[in-house]
mmCIF file of the protein (N, C-alpha, C, O) and its ligand, coordinates in Angstrom:
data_MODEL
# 
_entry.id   MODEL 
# 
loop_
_entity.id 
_entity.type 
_entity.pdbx_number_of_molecules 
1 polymer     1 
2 non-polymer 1 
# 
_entity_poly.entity_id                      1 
_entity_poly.type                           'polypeptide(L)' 
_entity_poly.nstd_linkage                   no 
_entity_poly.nstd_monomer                   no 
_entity_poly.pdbx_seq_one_letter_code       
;(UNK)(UNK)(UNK)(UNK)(UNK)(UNK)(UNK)(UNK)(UNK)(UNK)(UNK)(UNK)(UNK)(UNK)(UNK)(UNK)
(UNK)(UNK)(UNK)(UNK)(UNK)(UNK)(UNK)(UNK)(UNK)(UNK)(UNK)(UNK)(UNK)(UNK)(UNK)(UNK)
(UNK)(UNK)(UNK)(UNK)(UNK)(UNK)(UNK)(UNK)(UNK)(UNK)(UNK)(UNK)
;
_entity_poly.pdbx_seq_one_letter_code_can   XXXXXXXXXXXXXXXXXXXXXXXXXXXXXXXXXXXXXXXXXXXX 
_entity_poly.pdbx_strand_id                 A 
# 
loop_
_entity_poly_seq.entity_id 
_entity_poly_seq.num 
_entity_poly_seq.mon_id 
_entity_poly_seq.hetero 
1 1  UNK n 
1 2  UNK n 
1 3  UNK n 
1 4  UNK n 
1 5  UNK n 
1 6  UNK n 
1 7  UNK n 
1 8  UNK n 
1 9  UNK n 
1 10 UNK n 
1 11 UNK n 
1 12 UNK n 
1 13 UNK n 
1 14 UNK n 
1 15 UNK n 
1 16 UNK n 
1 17 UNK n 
1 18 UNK n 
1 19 UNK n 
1 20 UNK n 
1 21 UNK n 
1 22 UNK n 
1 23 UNK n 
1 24 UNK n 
1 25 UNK n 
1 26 UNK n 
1 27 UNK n 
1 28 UNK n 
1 29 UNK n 
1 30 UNK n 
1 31 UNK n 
1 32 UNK n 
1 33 UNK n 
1 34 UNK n 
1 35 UNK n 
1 36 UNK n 
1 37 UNK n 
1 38 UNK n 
1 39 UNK n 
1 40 UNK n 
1 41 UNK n 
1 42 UNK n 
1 43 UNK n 
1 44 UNK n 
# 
loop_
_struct_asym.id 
_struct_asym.entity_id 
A 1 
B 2 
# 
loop_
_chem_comp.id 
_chem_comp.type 
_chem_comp.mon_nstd_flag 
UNK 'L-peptide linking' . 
ZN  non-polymer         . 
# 
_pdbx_entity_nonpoly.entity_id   2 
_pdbx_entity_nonpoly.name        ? 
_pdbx_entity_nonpoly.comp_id     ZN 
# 
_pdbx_nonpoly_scheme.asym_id         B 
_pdbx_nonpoly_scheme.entity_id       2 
_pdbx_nonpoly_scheme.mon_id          ZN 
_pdbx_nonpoly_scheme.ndb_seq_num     1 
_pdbx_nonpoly_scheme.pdb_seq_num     101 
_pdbx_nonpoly_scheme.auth_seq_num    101 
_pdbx_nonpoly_scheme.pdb_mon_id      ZN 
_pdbx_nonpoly_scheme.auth_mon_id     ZN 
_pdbx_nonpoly_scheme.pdb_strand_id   A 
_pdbx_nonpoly_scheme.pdb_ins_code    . 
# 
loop_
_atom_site.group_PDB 
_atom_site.id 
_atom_site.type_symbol 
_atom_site.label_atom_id 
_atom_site.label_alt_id 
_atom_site.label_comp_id 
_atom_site.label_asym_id 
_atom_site.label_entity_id 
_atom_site.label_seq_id 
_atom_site.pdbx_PDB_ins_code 
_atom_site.Cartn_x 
_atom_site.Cartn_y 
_atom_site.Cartn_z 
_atom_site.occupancy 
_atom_site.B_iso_or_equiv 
_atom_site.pdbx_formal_charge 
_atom_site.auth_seq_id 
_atom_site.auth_comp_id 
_atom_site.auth_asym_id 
_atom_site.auth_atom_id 
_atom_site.pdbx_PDB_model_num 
ATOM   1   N  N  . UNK A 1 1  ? 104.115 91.826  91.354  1.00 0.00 ? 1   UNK A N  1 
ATOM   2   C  CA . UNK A 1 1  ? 103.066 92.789  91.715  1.00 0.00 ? 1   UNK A CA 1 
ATOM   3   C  C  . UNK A 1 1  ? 101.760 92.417  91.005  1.00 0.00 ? 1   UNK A C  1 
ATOM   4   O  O  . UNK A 1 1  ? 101.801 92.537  89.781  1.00 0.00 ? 1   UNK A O  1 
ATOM   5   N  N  . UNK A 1 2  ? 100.710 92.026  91.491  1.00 0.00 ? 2   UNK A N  1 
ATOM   6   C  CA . UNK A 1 2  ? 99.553  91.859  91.269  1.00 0.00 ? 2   UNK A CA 1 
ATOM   7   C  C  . UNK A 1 2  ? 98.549  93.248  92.012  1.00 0.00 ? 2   UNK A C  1 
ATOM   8   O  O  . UNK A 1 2  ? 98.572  93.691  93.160  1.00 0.00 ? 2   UNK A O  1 
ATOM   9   N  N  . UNK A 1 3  ? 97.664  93.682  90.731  1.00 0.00 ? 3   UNK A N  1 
ATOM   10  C  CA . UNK A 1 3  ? 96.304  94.417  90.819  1.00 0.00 ? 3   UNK A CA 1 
ATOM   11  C  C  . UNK A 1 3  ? 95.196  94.114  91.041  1.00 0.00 ? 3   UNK A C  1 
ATOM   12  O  O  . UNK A 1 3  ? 94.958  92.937  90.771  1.00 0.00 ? 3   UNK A O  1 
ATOM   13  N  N  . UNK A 1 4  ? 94.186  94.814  91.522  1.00 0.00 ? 4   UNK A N  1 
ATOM   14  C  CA . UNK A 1 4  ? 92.739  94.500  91.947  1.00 0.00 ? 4   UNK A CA 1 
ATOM   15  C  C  . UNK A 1 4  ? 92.130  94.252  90.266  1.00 0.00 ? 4   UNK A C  1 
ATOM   16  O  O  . UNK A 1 4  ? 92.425  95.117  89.441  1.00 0.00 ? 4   UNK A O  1 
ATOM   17  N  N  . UNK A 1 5  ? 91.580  93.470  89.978  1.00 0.00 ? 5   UNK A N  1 
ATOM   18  C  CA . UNK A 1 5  ? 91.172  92.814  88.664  1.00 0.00 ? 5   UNK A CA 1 
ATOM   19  C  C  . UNK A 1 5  ? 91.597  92.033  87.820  1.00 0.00 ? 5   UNK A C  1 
ATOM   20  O  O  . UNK A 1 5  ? 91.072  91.706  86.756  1.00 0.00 ? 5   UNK A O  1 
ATOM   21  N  N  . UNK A 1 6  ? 92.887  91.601  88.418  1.00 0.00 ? 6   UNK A N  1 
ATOM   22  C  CA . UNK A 1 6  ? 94.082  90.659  87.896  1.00 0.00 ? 6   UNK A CA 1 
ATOM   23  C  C  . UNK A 1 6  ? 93.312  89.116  87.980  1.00 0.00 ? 6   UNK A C  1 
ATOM   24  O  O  . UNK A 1 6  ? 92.175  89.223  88.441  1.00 0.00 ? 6   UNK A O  1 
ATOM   25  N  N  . UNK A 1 7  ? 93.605  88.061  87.716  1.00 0.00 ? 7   UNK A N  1 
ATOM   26  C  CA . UNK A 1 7  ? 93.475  86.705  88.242  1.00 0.00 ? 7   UNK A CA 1 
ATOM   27  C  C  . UNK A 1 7  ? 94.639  86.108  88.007  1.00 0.00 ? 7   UNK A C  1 
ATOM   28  O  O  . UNK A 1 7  ? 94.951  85.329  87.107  1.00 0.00 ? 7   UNK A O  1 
ATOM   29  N  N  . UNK A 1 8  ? 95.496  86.710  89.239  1.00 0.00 ? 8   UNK A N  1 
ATOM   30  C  CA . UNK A 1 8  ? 97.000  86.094  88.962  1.00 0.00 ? 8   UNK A CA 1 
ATOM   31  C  C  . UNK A 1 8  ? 96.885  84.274  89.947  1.00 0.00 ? 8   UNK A C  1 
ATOM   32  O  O  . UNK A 1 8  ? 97.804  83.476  90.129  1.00 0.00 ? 8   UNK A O  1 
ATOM   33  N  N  . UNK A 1 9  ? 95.935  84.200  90.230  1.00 0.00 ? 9   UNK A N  1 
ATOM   34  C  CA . UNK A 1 9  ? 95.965  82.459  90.270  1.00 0.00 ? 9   UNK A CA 1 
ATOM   35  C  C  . UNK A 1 9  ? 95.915  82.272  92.248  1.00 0.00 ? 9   UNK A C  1 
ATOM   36  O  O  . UNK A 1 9  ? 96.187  83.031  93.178  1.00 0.00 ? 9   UNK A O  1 
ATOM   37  N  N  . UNK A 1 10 ? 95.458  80.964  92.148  1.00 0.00 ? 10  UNK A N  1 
ATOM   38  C  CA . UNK A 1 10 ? 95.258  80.978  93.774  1.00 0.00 ? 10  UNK A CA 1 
ATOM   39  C  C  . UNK A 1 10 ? 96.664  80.949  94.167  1.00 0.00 ? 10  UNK A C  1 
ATOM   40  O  O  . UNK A 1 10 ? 97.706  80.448  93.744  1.00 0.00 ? 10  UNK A O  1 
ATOM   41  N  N  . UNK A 1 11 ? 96.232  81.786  95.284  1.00 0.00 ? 11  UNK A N  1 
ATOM   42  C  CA . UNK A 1 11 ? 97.606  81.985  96.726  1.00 0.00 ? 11  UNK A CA 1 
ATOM   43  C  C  . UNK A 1 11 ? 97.322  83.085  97.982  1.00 0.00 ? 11  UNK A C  1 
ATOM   44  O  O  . UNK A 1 11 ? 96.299  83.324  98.624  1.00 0.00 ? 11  UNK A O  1 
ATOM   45  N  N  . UNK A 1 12 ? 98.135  83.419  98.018  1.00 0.00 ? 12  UNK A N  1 
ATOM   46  C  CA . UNK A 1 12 ? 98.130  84.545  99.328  1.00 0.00 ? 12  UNK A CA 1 
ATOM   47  C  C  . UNK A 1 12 ? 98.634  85.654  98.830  1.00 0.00 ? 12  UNK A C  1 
ATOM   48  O  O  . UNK A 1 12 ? 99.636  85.555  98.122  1.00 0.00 ? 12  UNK A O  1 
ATOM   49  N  N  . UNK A 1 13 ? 98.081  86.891  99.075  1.00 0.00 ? 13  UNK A N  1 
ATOM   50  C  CA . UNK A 1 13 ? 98.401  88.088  98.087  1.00 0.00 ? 13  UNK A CA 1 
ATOM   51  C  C  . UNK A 1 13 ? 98.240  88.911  99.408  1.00 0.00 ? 13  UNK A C  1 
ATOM   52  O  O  . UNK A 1 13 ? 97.422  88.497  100.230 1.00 0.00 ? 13  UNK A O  1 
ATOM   53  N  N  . UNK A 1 14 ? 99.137  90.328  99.741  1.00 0.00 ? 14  UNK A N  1 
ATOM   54  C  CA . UNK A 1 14 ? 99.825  90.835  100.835 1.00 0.00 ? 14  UNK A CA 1 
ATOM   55  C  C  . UNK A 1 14 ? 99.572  92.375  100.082 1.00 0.00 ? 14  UNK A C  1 
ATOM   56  O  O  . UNK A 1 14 ? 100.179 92.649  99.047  1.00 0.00 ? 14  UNK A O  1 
ATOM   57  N  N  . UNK A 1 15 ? 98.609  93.342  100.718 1.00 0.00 ? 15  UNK A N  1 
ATOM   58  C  CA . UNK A 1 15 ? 98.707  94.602  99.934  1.00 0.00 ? 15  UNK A CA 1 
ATOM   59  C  C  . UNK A 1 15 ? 99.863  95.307  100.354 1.00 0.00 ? 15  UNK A C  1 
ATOM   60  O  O  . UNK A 1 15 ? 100.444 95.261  101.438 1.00 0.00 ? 15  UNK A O  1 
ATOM   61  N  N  . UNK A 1 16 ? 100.093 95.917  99.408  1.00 0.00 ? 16  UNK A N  1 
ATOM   62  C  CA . UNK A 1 16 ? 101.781 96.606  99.402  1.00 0.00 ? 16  UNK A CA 1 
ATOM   63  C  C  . UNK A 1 16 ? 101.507 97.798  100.563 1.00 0.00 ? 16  UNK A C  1 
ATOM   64  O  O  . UNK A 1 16 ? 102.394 97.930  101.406 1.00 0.00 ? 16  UNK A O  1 
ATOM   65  N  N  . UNK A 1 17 ? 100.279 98.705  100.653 1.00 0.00 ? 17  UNK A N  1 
ATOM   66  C  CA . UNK A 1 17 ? 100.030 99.464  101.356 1.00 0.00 ? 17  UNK A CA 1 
ATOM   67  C  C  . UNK A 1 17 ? 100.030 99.647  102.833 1.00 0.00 ? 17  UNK A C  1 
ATOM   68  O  O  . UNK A 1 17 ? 100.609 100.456 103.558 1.00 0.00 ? 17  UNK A O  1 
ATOM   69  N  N  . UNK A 1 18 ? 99.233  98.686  103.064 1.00 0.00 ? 18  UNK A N  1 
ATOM   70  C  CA . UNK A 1 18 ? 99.000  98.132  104.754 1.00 0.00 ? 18  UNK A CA 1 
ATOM   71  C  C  . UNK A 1 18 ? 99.327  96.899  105.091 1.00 0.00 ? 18  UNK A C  1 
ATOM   72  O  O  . UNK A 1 18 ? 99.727  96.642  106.227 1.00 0.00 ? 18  UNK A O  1 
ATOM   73  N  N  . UNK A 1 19 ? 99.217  96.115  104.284 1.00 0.00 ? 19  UNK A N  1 
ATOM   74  C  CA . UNK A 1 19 ? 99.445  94.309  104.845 1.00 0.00 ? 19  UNK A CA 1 
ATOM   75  C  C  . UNK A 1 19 ? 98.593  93.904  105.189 1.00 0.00 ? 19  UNK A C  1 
ATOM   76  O  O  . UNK A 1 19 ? 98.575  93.210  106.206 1.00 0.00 ? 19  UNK A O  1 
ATOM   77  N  N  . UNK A 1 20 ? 97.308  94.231  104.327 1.00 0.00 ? 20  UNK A N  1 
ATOM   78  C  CA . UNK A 1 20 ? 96.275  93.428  104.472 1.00 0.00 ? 20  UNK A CA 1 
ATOM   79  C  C  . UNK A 1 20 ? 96.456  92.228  103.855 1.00 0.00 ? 20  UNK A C  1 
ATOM   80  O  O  . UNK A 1 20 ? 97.407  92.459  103.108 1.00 0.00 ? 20  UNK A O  1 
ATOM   81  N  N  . UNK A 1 21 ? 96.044  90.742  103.650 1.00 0.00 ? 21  UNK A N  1 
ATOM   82  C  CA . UNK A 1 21 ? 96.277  89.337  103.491 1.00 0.00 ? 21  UNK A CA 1 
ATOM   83  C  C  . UNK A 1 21 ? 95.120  89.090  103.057 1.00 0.00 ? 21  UNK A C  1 
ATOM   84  O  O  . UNK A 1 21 ? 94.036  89.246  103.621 1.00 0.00 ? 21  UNK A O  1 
ATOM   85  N  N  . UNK A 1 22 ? 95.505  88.453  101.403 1.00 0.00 ? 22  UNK A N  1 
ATOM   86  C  CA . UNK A 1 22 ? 93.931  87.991  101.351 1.00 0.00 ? 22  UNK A CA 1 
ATOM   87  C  C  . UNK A 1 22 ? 93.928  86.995  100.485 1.00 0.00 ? 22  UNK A C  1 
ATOM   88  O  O  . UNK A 1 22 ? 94.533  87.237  99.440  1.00 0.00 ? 22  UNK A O  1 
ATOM   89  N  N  . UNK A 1 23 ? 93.335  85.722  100.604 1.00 0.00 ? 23  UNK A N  1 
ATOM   90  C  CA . UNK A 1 23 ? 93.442  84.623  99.602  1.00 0.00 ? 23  UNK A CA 1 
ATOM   91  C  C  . UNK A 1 23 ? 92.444  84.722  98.568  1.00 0.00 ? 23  UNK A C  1 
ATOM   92  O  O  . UNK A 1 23 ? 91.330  85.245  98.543  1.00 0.00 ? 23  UNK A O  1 
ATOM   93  N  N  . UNK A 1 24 ? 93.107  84.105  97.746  1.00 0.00 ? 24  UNK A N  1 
ATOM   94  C  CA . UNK A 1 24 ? 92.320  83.932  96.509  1.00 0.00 ? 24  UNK A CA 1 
ATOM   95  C  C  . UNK A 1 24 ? 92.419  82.092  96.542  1.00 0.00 ? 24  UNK A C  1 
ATOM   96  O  O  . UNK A 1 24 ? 93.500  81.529  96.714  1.00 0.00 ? 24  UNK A O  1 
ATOM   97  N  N  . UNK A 1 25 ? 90.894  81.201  96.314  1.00 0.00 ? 25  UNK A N  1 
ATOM   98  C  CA . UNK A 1 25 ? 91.336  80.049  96.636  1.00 0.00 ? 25  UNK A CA 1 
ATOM   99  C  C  . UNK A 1 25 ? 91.191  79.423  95.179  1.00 0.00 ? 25  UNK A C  1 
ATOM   100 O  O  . UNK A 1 25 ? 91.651  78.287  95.063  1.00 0.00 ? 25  UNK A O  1 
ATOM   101 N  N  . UNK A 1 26 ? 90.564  80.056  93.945  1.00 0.00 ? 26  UNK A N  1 
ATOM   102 C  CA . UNK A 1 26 ? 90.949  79.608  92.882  1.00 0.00 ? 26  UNK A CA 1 
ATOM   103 C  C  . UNK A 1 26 ? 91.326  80.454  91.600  1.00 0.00 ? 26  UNK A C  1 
ATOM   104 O  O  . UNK A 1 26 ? 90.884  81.584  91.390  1.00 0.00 ? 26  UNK A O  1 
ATOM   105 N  N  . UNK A 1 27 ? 92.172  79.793  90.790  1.00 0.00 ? 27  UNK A N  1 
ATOM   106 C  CA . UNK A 1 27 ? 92.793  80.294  89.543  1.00 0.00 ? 27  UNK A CA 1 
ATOM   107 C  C  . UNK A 1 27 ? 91.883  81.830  88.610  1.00 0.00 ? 27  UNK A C  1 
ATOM   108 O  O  . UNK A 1 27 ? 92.281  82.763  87.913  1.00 0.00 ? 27  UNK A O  1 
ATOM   109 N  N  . UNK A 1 28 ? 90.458  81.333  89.145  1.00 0.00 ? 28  UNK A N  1 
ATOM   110 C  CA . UNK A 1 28 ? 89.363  82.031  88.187  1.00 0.00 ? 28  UNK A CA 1 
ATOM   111 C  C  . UNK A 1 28 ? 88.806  83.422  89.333  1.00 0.00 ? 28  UNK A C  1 
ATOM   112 O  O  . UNK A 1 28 ? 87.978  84.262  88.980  1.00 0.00 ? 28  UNK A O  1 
ATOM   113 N  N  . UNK A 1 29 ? 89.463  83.400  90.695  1.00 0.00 ? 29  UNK A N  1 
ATOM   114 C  CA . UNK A 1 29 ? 89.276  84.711  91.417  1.00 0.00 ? 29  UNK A CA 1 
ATOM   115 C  C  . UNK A 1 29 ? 89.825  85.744  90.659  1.00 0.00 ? 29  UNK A C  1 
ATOM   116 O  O  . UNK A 1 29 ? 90.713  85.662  89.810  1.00 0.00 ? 29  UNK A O  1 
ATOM   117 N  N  . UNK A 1 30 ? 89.061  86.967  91.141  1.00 0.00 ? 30  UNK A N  1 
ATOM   118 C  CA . UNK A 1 30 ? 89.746  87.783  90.710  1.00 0.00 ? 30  UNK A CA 1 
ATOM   119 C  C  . UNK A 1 30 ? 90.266  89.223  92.002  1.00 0.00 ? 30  UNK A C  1 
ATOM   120 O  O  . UNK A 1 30 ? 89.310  89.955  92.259  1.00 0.00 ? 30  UNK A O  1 
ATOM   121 N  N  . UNK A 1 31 ? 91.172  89.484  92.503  1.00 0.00 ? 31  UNK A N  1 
ATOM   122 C  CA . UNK A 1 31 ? 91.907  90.017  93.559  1.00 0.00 ? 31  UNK A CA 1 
ATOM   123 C  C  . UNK A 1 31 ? 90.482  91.576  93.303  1.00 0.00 ? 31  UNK A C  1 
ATOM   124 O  O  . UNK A 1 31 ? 90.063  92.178  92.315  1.00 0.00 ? 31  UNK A O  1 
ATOM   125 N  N  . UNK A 1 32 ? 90.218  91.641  94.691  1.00 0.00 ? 32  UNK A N  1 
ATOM   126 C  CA . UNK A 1 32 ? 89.539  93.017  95.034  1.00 0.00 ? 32  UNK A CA 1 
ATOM   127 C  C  . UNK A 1 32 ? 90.046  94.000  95.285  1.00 0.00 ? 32  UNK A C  1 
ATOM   128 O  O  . UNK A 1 32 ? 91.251  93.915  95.524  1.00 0.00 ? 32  UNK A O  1 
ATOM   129 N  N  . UNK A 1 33 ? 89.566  95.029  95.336  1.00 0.00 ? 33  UNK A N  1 
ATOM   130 C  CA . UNK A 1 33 ? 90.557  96.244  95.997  1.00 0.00 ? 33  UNK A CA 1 
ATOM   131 C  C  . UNK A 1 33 ? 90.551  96.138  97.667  1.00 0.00 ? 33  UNK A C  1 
ATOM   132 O  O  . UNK A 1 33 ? 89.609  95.685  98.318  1.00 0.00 ? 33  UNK A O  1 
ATOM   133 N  N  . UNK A 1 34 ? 91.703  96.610  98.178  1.00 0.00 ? 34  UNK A N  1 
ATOM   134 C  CA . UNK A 1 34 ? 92.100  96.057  99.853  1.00 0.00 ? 34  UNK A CA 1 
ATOM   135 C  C  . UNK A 1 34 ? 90.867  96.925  100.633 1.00 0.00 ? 34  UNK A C  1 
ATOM   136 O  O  . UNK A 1 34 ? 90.777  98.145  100.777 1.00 0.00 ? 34  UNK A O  1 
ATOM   137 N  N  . UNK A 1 35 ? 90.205  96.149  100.958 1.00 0.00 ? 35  UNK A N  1 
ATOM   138 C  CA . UNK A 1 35 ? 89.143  96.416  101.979 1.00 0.00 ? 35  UNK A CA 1 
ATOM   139 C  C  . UNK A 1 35 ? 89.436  97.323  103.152 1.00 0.00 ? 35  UNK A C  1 
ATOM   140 O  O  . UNK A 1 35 ? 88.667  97.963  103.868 1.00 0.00 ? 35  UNK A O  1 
ATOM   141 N  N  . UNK A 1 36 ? 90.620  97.220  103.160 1.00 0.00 ? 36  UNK A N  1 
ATOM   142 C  CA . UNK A 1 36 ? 91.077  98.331  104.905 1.00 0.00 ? 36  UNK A CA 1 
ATOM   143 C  C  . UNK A 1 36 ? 91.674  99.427  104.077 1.00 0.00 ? 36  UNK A C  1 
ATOM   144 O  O  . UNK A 1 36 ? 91.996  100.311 104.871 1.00 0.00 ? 36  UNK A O  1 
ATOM   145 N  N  . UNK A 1 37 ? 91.997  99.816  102.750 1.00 0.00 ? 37  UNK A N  1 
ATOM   146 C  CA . UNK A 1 37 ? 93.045  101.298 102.573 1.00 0.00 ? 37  UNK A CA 1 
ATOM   147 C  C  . UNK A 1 37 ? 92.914  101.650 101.200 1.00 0.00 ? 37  UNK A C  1 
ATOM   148 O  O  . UNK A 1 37 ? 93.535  102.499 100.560 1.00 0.00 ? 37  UNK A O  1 
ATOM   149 N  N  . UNK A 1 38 ? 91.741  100.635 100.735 1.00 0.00 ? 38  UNK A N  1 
ATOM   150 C  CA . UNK A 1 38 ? 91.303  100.859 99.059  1.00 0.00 ? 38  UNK A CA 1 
ATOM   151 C  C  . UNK A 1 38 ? 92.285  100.994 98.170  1.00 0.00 ? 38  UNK A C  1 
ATOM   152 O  O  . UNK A 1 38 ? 92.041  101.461 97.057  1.00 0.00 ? 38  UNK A O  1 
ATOM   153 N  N  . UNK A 1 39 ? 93.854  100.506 98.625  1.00 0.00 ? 39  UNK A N  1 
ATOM   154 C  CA . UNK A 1 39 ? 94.667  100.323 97.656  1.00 0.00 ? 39  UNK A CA 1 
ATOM   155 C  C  . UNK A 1 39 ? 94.345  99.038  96.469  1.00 0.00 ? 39  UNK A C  1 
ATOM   156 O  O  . UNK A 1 39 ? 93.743  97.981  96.656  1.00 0.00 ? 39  UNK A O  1 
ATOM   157 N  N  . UNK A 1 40 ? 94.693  99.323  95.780  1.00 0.00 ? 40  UNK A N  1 
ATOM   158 C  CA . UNK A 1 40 ? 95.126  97.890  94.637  1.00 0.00 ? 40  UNK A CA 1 
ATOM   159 C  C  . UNK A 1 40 ? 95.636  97.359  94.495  1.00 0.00 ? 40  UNK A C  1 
ATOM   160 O  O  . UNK A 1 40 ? 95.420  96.541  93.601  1.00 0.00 ? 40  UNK A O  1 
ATOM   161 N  N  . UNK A 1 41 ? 96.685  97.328  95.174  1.00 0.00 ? 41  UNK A N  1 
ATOM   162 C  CA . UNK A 1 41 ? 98.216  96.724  94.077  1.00 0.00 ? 41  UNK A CA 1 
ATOM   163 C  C  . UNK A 1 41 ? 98.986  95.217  95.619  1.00 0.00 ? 41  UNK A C  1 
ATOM   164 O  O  . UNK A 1 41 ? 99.400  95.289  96.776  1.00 0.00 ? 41  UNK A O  1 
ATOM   165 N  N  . UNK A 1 42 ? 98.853  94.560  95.011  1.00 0.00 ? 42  UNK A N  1 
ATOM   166 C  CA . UNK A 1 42 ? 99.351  93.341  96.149  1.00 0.00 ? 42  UNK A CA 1 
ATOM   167 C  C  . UNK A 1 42 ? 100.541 93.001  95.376  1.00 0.00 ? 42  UNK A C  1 
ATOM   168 O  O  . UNK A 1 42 ? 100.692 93.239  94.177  1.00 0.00 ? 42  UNK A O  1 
ATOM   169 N  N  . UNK A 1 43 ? 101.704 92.199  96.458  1.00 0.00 ? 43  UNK A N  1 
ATOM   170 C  CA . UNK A 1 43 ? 102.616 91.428  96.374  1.00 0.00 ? 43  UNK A CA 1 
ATOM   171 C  C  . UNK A 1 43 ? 102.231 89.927  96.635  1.00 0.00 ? 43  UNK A C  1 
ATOM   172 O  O  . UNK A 1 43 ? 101.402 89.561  97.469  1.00 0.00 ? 43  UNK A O  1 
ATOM   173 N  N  . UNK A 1 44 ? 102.925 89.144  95.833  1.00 0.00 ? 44  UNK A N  1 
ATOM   174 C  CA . UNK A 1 44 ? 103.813 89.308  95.005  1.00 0.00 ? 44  UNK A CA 1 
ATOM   175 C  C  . UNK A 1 44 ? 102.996 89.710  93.763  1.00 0.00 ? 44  UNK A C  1 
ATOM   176 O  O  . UNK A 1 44 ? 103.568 89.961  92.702  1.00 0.00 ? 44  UNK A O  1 
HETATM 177 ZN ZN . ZN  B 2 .  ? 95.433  97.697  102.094 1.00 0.00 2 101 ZN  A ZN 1 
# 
């Protein structure tokens, strides 16, 4: 489980809420809050 302010590292991050999809393409991103349901919290 990765959070909006995390920089858990580039990949593909899946919000737990809706399934919004959103890449992060390097190590030093830092995950936003989900643009479609203002949740936070992504898988994995
Ligand atoms: Zn969402």
């Amino acid at each position: 489980m990765s959070k909006a302010g995390e920089q858990p590292g580039e990949g593909r991050y899946t919000c737990v809420t809706c399934g919004h999809v959103v890449f992060l393409k390097s190590d030093g991103d830092a995950l936003a809050v989900c643009p479609h349901c203002g949740s936070g919290r992504y898988a994995p």
